[in-house]
C-alpha positions as CSV (number, residue, x, y, z in Angstrom):
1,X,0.9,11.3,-2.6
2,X,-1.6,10.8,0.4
3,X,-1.7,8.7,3.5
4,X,-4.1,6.1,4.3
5,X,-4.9,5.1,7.7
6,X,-5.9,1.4,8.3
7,X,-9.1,0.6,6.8
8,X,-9.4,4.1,5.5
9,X,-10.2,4.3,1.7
10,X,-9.8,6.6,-1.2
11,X,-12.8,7.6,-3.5
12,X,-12.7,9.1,-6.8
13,X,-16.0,9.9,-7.9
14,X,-15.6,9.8,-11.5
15,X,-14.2,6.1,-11.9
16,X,-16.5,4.8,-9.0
17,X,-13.5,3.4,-7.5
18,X,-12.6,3.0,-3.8
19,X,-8.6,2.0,-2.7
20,X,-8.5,0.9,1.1
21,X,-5.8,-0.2,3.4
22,X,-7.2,-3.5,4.5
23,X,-4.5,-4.7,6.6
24,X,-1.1,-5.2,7.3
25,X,-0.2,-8.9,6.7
26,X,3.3,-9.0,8.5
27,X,6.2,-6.2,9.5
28,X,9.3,-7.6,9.8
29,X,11.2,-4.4,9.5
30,X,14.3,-3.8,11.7
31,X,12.7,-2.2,14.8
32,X,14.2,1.5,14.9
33,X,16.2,1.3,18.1
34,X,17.8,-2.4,17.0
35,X,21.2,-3.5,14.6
36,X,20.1,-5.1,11.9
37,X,21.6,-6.7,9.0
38,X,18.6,-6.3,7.0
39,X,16.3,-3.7,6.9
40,X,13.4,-6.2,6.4
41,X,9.7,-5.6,5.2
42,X,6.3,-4.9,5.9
43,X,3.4,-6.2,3.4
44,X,0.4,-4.6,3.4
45,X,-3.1,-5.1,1.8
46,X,-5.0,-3.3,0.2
47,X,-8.3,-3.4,-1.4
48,X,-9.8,-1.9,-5.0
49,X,-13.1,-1.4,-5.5
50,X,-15.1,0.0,-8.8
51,X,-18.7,-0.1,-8.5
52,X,-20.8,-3.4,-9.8
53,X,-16.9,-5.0,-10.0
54,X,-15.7,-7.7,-7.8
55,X,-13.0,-6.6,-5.1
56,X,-9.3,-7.0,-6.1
57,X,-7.4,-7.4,-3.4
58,X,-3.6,-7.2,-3.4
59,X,-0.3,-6.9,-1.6
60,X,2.1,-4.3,-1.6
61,X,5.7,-4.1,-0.1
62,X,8.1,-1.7,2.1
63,X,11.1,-3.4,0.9
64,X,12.4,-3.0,-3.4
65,X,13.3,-6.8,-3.3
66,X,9.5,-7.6,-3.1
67,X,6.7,-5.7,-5.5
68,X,6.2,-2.2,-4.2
69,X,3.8,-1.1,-7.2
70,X,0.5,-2.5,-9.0
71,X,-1.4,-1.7,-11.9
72,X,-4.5,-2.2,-11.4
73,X,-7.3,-1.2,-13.8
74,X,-6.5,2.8,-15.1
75,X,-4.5,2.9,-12.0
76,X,-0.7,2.5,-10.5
77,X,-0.8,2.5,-7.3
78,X,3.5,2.6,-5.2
79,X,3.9,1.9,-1.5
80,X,5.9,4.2,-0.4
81,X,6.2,4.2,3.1
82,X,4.5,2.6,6.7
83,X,4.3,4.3,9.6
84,X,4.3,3.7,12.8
85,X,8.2,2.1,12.3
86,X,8.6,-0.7,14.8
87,X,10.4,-0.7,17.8
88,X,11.6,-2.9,20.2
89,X,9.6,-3.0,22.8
90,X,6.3,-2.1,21.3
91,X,4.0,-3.7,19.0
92,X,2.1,-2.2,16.5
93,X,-1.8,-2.2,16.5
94,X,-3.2,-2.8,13.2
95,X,-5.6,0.3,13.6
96,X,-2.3,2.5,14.2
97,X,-0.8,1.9,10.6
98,X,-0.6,4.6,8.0
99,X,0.6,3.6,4.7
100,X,2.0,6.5,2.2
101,X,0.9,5.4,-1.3
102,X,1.4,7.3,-4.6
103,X,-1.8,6.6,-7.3
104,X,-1.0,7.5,-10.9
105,X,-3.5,6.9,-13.8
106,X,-1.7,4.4,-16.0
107,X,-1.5,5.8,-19.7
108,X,-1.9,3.1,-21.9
109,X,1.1,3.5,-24.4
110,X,-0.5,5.1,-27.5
111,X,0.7,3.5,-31.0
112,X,1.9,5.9,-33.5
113,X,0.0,6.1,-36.9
């Protein structure tokens, strides 16, 4: 588990690969000091990177309705969690957002022989 701060990326040196947070397309998530009838969600981007590879970029979820996991690559990366949590009477900068991601290397299933 680690925290990335906006435009903040991870490295791992042995796969060449960088994961960033790009951005945070939209937070619609009940502002903590509000009644809500739904929770709502945030989607953030992110952005992986292996060397001489194009970009992928892709979009990741706070709520379980909407894709909170990818595989990409040897990788699966889960959203789980965005900080700051909205409030009512501030808005959130996009250089203020931290998102708590979980990155797994994906094991191939292996076939028995």
């Amino acid at each position: 588990t680690t925290d990335l701060s906006y435009q903040d990326c991870l490295y791992d040196p042995e796969n060449q690969m960088y994961l960033c947070l790009d951005s945070v397309l939209n937070d619609s998530r009940c502002p903590s000091d509000a009644i809500c009838i739904w929770e709502g969600n945030a989607e953030a981007r992110f952005k992986f990177e292996k060397y001489n590879d194009k970009p992928i970029l892709f979009k990741l979820n706070t709520h379980s309705g909407f894709a909170t996991d990818a595989i990409i690559d040897i990788y699966k990366i889960t959203l789980i969690g965005l900080s700051p949590y909205p409030t009512v009477e501030h808005g959130i900068l996009q250089k203020n957002y931290r998102a708590k991601i979980i990155v797994n290397r994906n094991n191939p299933a292996r076939s028995a022989i």
